[in-house]
C-alpha positions in Angstrom: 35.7 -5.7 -64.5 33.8 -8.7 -63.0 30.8 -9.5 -64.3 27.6 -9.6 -62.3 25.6 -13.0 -63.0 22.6 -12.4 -64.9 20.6 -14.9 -63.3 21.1 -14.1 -59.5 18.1 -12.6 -57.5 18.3 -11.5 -53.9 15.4 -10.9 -52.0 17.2 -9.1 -49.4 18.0 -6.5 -52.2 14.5 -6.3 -53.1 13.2 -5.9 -49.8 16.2 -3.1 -48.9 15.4 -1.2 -52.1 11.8 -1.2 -51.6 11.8 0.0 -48.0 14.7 2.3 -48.7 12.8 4.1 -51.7 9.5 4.1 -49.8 11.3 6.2 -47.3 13.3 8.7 -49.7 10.2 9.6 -51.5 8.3 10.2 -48.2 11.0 11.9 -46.6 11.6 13.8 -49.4 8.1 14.7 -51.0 7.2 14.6 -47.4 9.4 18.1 -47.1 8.3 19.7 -50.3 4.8 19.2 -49.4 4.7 20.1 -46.1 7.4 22.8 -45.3 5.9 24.9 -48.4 2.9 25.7 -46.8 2.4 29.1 -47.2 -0.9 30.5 -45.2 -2.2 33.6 -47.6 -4.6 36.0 -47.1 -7.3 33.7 -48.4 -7.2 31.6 -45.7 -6.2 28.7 -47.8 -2.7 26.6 -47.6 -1.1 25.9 -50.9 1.1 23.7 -52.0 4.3 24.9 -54.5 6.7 23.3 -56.8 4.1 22.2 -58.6 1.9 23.3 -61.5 -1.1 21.8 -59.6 -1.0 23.9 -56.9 -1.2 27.8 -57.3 -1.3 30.4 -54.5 -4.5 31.8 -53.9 -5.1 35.7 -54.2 -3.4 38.0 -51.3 -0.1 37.0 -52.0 2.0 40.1 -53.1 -0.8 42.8 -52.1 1.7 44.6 -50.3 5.7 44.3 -49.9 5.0 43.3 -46.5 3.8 39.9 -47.9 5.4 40.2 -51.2 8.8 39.8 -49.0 7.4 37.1 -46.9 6.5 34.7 -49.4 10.1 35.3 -51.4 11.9 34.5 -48.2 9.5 31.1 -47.3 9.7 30.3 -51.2 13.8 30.6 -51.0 13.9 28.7 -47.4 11.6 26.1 -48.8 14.1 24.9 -51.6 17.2 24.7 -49.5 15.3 22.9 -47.4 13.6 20.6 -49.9 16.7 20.0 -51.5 18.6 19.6 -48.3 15.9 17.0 -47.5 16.2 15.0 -50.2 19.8 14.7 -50.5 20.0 13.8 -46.8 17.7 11.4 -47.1 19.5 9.7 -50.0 22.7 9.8 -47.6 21.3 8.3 -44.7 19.9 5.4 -46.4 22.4 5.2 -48.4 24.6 4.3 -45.1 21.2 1.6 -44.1 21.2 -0.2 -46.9 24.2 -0.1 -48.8 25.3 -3.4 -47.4 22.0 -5.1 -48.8 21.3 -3.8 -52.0 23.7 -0.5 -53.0 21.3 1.5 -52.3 20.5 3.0 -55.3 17.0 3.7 -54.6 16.3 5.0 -58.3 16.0 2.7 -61.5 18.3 5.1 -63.2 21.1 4.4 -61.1 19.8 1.0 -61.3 20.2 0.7 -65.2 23.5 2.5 -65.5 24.9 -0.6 -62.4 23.6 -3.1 -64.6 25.4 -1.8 -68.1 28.1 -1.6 -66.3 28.3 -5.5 -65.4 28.0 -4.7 -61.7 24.5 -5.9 -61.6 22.8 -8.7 -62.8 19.4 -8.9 -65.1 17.4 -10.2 -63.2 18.3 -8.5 -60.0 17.6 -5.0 -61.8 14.6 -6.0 -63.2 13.6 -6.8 -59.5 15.5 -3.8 -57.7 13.4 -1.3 -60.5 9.9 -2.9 -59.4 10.7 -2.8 -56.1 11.7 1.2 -56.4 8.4 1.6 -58.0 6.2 0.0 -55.3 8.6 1.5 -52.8 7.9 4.9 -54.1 3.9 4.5 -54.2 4.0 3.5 -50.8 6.2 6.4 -49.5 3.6 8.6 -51.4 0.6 6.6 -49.9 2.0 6.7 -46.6 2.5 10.9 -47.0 -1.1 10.8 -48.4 -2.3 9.3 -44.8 -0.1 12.1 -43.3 -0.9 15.6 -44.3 -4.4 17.4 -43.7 -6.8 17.4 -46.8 -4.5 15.1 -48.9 -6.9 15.4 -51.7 -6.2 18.8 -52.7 -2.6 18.4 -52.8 -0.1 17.7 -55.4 2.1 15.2 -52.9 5.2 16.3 -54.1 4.8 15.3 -57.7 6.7 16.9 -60.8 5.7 19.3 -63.6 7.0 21.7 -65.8 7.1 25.7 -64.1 4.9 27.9 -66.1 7.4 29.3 -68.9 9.7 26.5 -68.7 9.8 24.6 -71.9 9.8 21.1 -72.8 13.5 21.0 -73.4 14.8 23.2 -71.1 13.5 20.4 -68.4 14.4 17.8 -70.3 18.3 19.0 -70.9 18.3 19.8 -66.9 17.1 16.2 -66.4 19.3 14.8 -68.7 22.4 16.8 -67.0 21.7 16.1 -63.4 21.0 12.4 -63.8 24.1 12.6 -65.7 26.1 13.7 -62.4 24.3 11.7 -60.4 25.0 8.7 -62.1 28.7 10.0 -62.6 29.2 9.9 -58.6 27.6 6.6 -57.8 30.0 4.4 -60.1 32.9 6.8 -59.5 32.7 6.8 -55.7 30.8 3.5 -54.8 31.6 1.2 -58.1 35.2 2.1 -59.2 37.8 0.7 -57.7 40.5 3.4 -57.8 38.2 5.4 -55.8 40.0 6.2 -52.6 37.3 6.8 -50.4 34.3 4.6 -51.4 33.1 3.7 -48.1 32.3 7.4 -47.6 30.3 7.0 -51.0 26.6 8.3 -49.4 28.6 11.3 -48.7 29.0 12.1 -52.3 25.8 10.8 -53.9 23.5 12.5 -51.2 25.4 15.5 -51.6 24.7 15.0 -56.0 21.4 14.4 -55.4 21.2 18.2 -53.3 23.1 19.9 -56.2 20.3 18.6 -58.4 17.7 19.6 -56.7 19.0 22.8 -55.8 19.2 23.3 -59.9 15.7 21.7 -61.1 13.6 22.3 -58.1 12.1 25.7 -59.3 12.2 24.1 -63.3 10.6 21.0 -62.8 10.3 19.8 -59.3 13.6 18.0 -60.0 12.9 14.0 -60.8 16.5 12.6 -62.0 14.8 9.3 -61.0 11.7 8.1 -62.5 10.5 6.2 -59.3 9.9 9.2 -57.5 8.2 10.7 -60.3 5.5 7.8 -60.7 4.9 7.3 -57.1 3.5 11.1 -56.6 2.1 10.8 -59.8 0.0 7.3 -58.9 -1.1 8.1 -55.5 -2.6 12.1 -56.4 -3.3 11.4 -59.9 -1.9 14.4 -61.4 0.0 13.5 -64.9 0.9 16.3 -66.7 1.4 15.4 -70.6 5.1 16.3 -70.1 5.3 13.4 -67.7 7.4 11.2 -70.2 10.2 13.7 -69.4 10.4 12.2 -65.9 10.8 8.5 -67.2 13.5 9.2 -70.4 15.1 12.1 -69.2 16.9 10.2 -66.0 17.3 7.3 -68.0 18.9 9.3 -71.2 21.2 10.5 -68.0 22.6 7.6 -67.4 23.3 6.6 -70.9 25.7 9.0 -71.2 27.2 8.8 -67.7 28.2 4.7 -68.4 30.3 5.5 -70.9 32.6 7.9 -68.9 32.5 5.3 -66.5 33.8 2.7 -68.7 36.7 4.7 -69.8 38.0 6.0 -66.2 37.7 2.5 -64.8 40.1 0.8 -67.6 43.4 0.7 -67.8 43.3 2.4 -70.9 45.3 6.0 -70.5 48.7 7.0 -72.4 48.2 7.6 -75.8 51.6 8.2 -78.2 54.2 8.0 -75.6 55.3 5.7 -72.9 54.7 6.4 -69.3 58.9 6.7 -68.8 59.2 9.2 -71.2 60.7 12.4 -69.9 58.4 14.5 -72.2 55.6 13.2 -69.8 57.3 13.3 -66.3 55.2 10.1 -65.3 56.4 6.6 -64.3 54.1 4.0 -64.1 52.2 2.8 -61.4 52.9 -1.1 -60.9 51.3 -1.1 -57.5 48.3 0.5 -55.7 51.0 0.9 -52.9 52.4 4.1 -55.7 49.1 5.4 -56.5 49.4 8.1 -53.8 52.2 9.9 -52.3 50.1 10.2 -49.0 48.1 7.2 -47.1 44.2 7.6 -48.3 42.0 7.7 -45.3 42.6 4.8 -42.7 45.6 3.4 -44.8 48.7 3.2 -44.1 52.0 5.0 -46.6 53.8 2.1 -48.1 56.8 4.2 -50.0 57.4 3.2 -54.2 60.8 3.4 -55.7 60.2 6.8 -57.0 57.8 8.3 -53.9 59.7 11.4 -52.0 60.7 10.4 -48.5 58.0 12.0 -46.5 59.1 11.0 -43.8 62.7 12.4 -43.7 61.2 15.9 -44.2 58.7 15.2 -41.5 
């Protein structure tokens, strides 16, 4: 695997992750903010997801209501989730040609211990996330009604959730995060990296549909501190957002490592009949079928697809 040089900055990069982050966070916090309005009895709009924001008195006085808030609360994290992953997608698409678009310094770390990303340009592409995401959550602060009451979409532990029960969930879902990116958009073999957003904005939903009613779902500690900053709420489980993600990726790289080397058959060579395998000398064997846009180039021991055509 090629090594990224350590020394290399691009400002594009930092521009493109900065803008592209500013942009998640709002579009994302934006949704879990705004869409989970609930208007209750007391006259008063809360905010949920987070343990900042409680729902006034009224709510479940009779089923009537009861059943109306279960179905906005249910709506709300599809949508949330949907919202965020999305988001990740479509920006993904902008900037990928820029910067990657990773758009969260835990993807970040896990591209640079993986050689595919210099020092330097990480250590940029990280404070850029950071001031992206405080912007995004300034620029939602300047957005909703009587900002100063609400939460802006920032994460903390549900009431009867413990400390690691959100940190496991953090530490799984950055996990499979981190798992897409560099097998879809980093390792070669993947056969369809182009449609790589696909993949990761559809991770980044999974999470969220898994952590959103645990811990607001962070798996990326830029959108964590941006909330946090701008509203001033830091819960003292906040650490959880920042090593959680990052504990994530620690384990995700070395999968990564493994699956991108050449490294496979143990105790018997490929030709042996006990395995059934033959090796592949050529990417032109690695599929019996053309992957998307290709074209089938037959290997000495491919079927003859098209004789059966």
């Amino acid at each position: 695997m090629a090594k990224a040089n350590a020394r290399l900055l691009s400002l594009k990069a930092v521009v493109a992750e900065c803008l592209a982050t500013c942009l998640f966070v709002y579009i994302g916090t934006g949704t879990a903010t705004t869409f989970s309005s609930l208007q209750t009895a007391g006259g008063y709009t809360a905010t949920l997801g987070s343990r900042a924001d409680t729902v006034p008195g009224g709510v479940g006085e009779d089923v009537t209501t009861l059943l109306n808030n279960i179905t906005v609360n249910g709506s709300w994290g599809i949508t949330t989730a949907f919202a965020f992953g999305l988001a990740i997608t479509v920006l993904a698409f902008a900037t990928g040609h820029l910067s990657g678009g990773q758009m969260n310094p835990a993807v970040t770390l896990g591209l640079a211990l993986t050689g595919n990303l210099g020092v330097a340009q990480a250590a940029a592409n990280m404070l850029a996330q950071i001031v992206g995401a405080i912007l995004g959550s300034s620029f939602l602060f300047a957005t909703i009604p009587d900002a100063n009451s609400s939460s802006l979409g920032s994460n903390s532990i549900a009431p009867g959730v413990a400390v690691g029960n959100a940190m496991m969930g953090e530490i799984v879902m950055t996990f499979v995060l981190v798992s897409v990116v560099l097998e879809t958009a980093i390792n070669k073999k993947s056969l369809a990296r182009a449609q790589a957003p696909l993949a990761i904005g559809f991770a980044v939903f999974c999470a969220h549909a898994v952590l959103l009613p645990i811990d607001g779902c962070s798996i990326n500690p830029a959108r964590s501190l941006g909330p946090a900053i701008v509203s001033g709420i830091w819960p003292h489980t906040f650490w959880i957002f920042i090593v959680g993600p990052f504990v994530g990726t620690l384990f995700a790289v070395p999968f990564h490592l493994f699956f991108a080397s050449d490294w496979d058959t143990v105790g018997k060579t490929p030709k042996d009949p006990a395995i059934g395998l033959s090796p592949v000398t050529s990417c032109d064997q690695e599929m019996p079928f053309p992957a998307s846009g290709g074209t089938y180039k037959q290997g000495p021991d491919s079927p003859n697809i098209a004789s059966k055509v």
